[in-house]
C-alpha positions as a Markdown table, in Angstrom:
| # | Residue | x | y | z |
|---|---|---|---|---|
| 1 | Unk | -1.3 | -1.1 | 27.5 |
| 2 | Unk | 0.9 | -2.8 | 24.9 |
| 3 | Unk | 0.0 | -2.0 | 21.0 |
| 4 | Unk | -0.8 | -5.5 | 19.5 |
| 5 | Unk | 2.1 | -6.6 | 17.1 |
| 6 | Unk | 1.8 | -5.7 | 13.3 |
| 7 | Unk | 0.5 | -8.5 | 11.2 |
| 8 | Unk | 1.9 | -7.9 | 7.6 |
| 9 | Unk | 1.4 | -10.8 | 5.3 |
| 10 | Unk | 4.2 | -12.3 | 2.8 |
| 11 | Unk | 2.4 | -12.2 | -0.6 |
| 12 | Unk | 4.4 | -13.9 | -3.5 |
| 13 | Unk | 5.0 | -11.5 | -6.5 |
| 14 | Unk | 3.9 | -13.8 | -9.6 |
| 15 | Unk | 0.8 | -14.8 | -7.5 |
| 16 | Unk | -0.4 | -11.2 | -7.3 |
| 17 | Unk | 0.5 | -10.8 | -11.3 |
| 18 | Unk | -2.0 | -13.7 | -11.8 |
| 19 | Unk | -4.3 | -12.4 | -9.9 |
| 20 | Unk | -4.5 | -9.1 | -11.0 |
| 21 | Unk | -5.0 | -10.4 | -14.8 |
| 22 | Unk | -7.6 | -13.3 | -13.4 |
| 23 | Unk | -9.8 | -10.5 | -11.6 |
| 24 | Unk | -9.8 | -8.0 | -14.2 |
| 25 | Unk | -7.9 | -5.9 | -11.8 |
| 26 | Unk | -10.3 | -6.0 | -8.9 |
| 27 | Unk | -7.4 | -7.6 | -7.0 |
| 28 | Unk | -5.5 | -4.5 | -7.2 |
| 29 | Unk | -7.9 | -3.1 | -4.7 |
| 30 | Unk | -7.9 | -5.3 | -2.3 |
| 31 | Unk | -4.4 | -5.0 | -2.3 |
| 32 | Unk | -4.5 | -1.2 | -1.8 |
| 33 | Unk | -6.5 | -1.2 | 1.3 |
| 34 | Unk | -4.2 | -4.2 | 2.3 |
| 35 | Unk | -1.6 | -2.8 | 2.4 |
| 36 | Unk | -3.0 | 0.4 | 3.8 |
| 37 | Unk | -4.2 | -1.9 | 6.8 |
| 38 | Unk | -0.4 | -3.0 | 7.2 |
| 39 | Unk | 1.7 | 0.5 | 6.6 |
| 40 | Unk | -0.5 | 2.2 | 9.2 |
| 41 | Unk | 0.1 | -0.6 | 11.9 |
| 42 | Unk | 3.7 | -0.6 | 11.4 |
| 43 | Unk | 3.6 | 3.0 | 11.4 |
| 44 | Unk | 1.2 | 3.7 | 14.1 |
| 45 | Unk | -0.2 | 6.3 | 12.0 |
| 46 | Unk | -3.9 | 5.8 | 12.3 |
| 47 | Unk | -4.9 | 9.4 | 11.0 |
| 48 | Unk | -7.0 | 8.0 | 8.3 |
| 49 | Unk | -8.9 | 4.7 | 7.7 |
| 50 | Unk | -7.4 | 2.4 | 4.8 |
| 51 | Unk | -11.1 | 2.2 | 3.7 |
| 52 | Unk | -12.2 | 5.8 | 3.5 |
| 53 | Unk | -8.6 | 6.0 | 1.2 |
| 54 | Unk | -9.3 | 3.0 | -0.8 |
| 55 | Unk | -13.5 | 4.4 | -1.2 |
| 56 | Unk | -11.1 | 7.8 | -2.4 |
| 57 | Unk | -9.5 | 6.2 | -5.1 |
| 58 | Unk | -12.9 | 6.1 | -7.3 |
| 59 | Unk | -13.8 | 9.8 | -6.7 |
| 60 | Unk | -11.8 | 12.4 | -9.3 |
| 61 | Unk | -8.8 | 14.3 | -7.4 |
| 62 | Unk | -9.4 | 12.7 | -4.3 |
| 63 | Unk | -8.0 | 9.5 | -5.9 |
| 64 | Unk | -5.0 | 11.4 | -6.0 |
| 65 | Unk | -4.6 | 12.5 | -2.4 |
| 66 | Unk | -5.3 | 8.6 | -1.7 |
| 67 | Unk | -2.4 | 7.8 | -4.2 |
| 68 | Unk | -0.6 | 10.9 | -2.0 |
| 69 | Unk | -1.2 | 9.3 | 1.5 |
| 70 | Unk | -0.4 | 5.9 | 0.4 |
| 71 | Unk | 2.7 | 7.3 | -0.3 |
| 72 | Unk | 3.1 | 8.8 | 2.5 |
| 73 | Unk | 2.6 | 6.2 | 5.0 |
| 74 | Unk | 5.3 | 3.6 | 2.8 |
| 75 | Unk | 7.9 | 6.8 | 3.6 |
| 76 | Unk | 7.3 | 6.3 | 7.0 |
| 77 | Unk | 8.3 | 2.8 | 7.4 |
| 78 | Unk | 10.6 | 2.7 | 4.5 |
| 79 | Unk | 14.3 | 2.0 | 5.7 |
| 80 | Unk | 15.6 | 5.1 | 2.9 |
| 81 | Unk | 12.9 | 7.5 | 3.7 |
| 82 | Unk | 11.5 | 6.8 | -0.1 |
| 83 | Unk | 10.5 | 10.2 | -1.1 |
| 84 | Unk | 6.4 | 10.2 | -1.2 |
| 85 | Unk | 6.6 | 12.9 | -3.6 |
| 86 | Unk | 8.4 | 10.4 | -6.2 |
| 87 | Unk | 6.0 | 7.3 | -5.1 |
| 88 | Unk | 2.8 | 9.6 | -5.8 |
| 89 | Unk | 4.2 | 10.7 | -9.0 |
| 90 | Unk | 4.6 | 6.7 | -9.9 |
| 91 | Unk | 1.1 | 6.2 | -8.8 |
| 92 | Unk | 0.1 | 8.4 | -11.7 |
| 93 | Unk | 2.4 | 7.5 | -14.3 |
| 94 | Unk | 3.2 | 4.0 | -13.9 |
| 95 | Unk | 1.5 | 2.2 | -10.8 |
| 96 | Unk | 2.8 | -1.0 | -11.3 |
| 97 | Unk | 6.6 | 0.5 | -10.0 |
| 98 | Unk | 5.0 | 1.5 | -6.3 |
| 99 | Unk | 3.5 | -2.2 | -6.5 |
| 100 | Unk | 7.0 | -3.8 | -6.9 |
| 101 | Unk | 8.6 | -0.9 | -4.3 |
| 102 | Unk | 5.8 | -1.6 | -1.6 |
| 103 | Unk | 5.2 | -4.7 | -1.7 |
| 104 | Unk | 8.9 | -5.6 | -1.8 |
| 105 | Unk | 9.2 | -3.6 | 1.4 |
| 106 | Unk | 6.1 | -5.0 | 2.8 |
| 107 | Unk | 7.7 | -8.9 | 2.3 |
| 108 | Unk | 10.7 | -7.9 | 4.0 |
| 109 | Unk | 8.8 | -7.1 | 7.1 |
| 110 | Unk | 6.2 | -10.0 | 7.0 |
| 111 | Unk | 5.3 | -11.9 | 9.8 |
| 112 | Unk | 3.2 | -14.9 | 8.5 |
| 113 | Unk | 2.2 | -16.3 | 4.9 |
């Protein structure tokens, strides 16, 4: 049986800025499991649902093996192997750099808009 193709959706840059400040921020997690949803299709890693990770991201320390796996899955269909380690440490220090990195990635590889 043939895996269905991934679906990974273009999502314009400036929109998602707006949206984020809009929202209060809420759109930042919708985005998270979003793009959770698309790295583990295009990955074929499905070791762990994008919801349970994005549910971890409100619970102390497990937030940060959410931020960890995140990371992880965008090193396995990043074209350089982007180091997770680096992308987790970004999580904590300044999120909105693994926004621009994965989502840049995530647009080069979309498939409808």
């Amino acid at each position: 049986m043939q895996q269905p193709q991934p679906q990974v959706k273009y999502r314009d840059m400036i929109l998602q800025i707006i949206l984020m400040i809009v929202t209060f921020g809420f759109y930042s997690i919708y985005w998270f499991y979003q793009t959770c949803v698309e790295m583990e299709q295009l990955s074929g890693d499905y070791r762990v649902d994008p919801a349970i990770l994005t549910i971890l991201l409100f619970i102390p320390f497990a937030g940060l093996y959410s931020m960890y796996r995140h990371g992880e899955m965008y090193e396995q269909i990043s074209p350089d192997r982007f180091n997770r380690w680096i992308l987790w440490l970004l999580w904590i220090f300044f999120s909105p750099a693994v926004w621009l990195i994965v989502q840049s990635e995530l647009n080069k590889r979309s498939t409808y808009r």
